[in-house]
N, C-alpha and C positions, 0 to 999 in steps of 0.2 A: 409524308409526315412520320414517317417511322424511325427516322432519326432523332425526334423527340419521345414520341408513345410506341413504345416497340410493341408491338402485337402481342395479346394475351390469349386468343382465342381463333381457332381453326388452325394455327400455326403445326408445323410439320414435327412429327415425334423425334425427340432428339436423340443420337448414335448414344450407344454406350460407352460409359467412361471410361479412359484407359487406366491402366494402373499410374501413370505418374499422377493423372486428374484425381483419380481416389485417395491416394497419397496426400497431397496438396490438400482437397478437400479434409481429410482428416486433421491437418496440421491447422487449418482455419478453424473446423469445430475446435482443438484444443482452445486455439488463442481466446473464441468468445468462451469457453467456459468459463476459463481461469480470469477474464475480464468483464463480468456484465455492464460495464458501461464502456464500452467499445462503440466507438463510431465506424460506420462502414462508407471509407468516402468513395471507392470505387469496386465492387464487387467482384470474390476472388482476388483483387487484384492490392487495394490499398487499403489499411484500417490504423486509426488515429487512436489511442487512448491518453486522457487526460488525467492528471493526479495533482494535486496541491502540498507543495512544503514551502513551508515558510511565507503563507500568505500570496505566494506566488502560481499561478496555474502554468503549469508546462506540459504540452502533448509532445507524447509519444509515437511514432509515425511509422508505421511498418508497411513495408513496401513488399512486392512480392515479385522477383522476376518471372519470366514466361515457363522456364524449365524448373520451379521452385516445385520438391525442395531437391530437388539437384545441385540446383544454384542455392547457393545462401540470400536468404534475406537481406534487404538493407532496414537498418535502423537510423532513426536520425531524430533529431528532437527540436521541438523551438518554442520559446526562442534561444538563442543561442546561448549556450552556456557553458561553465569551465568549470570541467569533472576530469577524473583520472581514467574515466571510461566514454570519454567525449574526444576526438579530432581536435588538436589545440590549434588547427591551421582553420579551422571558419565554426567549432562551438556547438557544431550541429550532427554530424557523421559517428555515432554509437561504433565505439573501435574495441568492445569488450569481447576477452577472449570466446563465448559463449555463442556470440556470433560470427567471428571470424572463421572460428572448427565448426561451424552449425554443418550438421552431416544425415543422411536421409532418416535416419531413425531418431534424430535430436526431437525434441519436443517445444516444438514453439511457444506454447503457452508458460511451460514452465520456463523459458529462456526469458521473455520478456517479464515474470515475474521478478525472476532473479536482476534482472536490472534495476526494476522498480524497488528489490529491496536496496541494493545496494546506495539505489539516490535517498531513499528514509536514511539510509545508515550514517550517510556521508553525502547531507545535498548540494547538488550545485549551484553554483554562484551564476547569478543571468547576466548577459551579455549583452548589450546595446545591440537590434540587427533589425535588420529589412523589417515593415510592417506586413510583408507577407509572405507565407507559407515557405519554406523552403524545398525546392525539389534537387534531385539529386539527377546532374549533368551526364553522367553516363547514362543512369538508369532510364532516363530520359531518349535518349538515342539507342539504346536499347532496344525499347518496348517499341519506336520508329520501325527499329528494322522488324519487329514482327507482326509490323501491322495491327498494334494495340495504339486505340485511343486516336488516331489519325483521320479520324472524320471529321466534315467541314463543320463551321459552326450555324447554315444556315443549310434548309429542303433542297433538295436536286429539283432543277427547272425541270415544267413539264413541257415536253417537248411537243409540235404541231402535229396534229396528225397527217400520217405521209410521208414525214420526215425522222429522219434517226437522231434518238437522243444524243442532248451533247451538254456537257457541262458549263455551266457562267462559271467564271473566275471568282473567289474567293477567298477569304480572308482565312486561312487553315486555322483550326484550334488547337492551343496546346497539345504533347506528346500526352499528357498527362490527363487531358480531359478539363471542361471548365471549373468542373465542381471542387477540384483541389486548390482553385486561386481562392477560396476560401482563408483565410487567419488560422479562424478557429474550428472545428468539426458544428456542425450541425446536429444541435442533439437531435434523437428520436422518442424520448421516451416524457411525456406529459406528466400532467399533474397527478400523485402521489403512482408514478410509474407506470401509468397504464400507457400504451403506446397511441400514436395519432393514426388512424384510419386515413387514408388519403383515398380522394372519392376515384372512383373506376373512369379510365382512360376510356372510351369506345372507339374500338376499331375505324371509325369511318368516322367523318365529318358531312353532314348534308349542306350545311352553308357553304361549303366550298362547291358539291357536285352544280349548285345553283348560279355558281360563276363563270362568265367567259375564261377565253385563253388568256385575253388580255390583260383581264380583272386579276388572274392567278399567278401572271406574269408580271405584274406592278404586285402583288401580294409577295411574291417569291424577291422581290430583288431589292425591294425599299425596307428599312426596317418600319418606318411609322405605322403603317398598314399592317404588317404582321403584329405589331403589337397592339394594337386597338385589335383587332381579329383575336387573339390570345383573351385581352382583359373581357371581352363578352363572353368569352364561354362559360361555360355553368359551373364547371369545375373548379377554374381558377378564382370565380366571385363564390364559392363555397369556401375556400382554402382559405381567403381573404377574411368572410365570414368568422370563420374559425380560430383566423388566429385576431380579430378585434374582439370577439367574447375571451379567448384566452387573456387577452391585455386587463381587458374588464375585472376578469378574475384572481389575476395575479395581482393588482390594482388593488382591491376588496381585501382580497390577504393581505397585502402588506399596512392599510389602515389597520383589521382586526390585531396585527402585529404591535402594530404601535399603542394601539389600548391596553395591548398586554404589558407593555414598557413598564411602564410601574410596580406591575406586580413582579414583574422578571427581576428588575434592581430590588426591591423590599427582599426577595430570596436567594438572592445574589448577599447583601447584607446581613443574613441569616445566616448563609453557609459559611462567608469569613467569618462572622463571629462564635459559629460553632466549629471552625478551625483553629481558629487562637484557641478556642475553650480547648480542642483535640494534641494541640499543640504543648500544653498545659501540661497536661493530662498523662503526656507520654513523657515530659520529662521529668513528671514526678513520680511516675510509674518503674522511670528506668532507675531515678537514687532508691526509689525503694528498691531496686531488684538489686541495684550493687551491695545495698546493705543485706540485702537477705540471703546476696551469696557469701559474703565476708561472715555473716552469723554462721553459714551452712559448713563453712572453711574451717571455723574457728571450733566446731562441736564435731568434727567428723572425727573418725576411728584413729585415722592417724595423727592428728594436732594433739586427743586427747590422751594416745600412748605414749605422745615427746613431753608434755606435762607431766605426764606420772614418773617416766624417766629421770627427768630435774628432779621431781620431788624426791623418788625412792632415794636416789642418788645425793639428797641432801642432807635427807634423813639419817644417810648411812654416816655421811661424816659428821652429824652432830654428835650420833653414837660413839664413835670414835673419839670426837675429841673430850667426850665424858669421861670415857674410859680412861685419855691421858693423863687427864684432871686426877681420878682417884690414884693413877700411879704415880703419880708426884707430889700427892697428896694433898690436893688441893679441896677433895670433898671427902663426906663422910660414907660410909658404907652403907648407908640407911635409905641416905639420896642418891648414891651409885646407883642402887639397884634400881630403887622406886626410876629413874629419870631413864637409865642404859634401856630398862628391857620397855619401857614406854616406847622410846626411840626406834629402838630394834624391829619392836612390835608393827610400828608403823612403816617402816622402810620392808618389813618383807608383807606388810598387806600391799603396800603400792605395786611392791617386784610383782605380786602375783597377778593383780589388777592387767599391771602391763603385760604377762601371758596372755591373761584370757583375752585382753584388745588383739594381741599378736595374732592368737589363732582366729579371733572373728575377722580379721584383716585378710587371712589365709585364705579364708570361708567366704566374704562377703566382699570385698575387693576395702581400698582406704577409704571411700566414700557412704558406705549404708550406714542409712538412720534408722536405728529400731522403732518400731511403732508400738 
């Protein structure tokens, strides 16, 4: 049975890691940091991350060959879809530079980041394809040749005693293992995040040591039997247990949800009508700012030393053409004077005016408001 429940206890201590295992290991811890919600569909070996754009969920699928990271990663996503960083020959093979140069000190976690932003930035269009999973044909024959994942999908017959063991013929499983003819990853993490405990495998089975050869031998080779045999254990009717309260529960939530309905639209209705109000608000916020910058434009140092300008400057030729008046005799000497030095007077208070703007201009740039 160890092909199902691998041994948790008395098992033989395991060799030390090589440096490319450390290696590898490292580049996995990146990926789950930089991802907490990362599925792990085959350990060390495959991990699935999910994200949503545009009402669509698409996973992420990162694969890890035997020599990784020697070997670069495969990426690949589904369901298929058309990206500028997608294989446009099947929609699913991640062809971005980041993984193609992935090189031993690249950093995995931040590499499938940078993908994920790239699909926020620019997401892809989904593509009609297979209802399930897609694996990757090489990598597939690959992992063959290294003897990854190549176990049958049913126990090794127990052989007679006296006799040397020998295998029944069977149905081989996937290169890839069953767990990946999954769709979609199998989440792990429960209600408001806490993880599911899954109850403890024990080592041995007494129901079986209580069976003939025969009994074990019709258990090993018919599926029916093995699965009645499965559904009694205590474990599997706990799991069952567990996940019909979980239905219960998500059940319970989604009515308390729908009680909330009404209250959710009343302030859903609240928020738009305090966004129009916001909306309002800001465009009368912004004519008041253009006017108050056109006021600020119109009294600053330099608009009010080109006013003085005109003025000095008009001033002067009034004076002037007074003075042509009395030499041609047009006025009397009385109003010459009284009108000329009036003039004059006022054209050299403006010239002055416009000094001192000059030098506060000098001093304070063309835009200070005295306070």
């Amino acid at each position: 049975m160890n092909w199902i429940f691998p041994l948790s206890k008395g098992s033989a201590a395991l060799p030390p890691l090589t440096s490319l295992q450390q290696q590898r290991q490292r580049q996995i811890e990146s990926l789950k940091a930089a991802h907490p919600t990362i599925a792990e569909i085959q350990k060390d070996v495959e991990y699935r991350v999910p994200f949503t754009v545009n009402n669509t969920t698409i996973s992420v699928n990162i694969l890890l060959p035997p020599q990784f990271p020697q070997e670069k990663p495969v990426v690949s996503v589904y369901p298929p879809v058309g990206h500028h960083l997608v294989d446009s020959t099947n929609g699913t093979m991640v062809t971005s530079p980041l993984v193609t140069n992935f090189a031993m000190h690249s950093d995995l976690g931040k590499t499938v980041q940078s993908i994920l932003d790239e699909f926020w930035k620019s997401p892809p269009a989904v593509i009609p394809g297979p209802p399930s999973f897609p694996f990757p044909t090489h990598v597939s024959s690959m992992y063959k040749a290294s003897g990854i994942g190549t176990r049958p999908v049913g126990p090794a017959p127990l052989p007679h005693p006296g006799t040397e063991p020998h295998a029944t013929p069977r149905a081989a499983a996937p290169a890839y293992g069953l767990i990946t003819d999954l769709p979609l990853p199998v989440p792990t993490a429960g209600l408001n995040g806490h993880l599911y405990k899954m109850p403890e495998i024990p080592d041995t089975f007494p129901e079986l040591s209580e069976m003939s050869i025969s009994q074990l031998k019709d258990l090993n080779e018919q599926d029916p039997p093995m699965l009645d045999f499965f559904m009694c254990l205590p474990q599997l009717k706990q799991v069952c247990s567990d996940k019909e309260e979980l239905v219960g529960s998500i059940v319970d939530m989604a009515k308390r949800n729908l009680l909330l309905e009404p209250q959710l639209e009343g302030k859903r209705q609240e928020m738009l009508f305090k966004y129009e109000q916001l909306t309002q608000m800001k465009s009368a916020f912004e004519t008041k700012m253009q006017r108050q910058h056109e006021l600020a434009e119109s009294c600053s140092l330099s608009a009010l030393q080109a006013r003085l300008k005109v003025a000095a400057h008009q001033a002067e030729e009034e004076s002037e053409k007074t003075a042509e008046d009395f030499l041609n005799g047009k006025s009397e000497i009385d109003n010459f004077l009284t009108s000329f030095m009036e003039k004059r007077t006022l054209c050299h208070c403006r010239r002055a005016k416009e000094e001192k703007l000059q030098q506060a201009i000098n001093t304070h740039g063309p835009y200070h408001t005295s306070h």
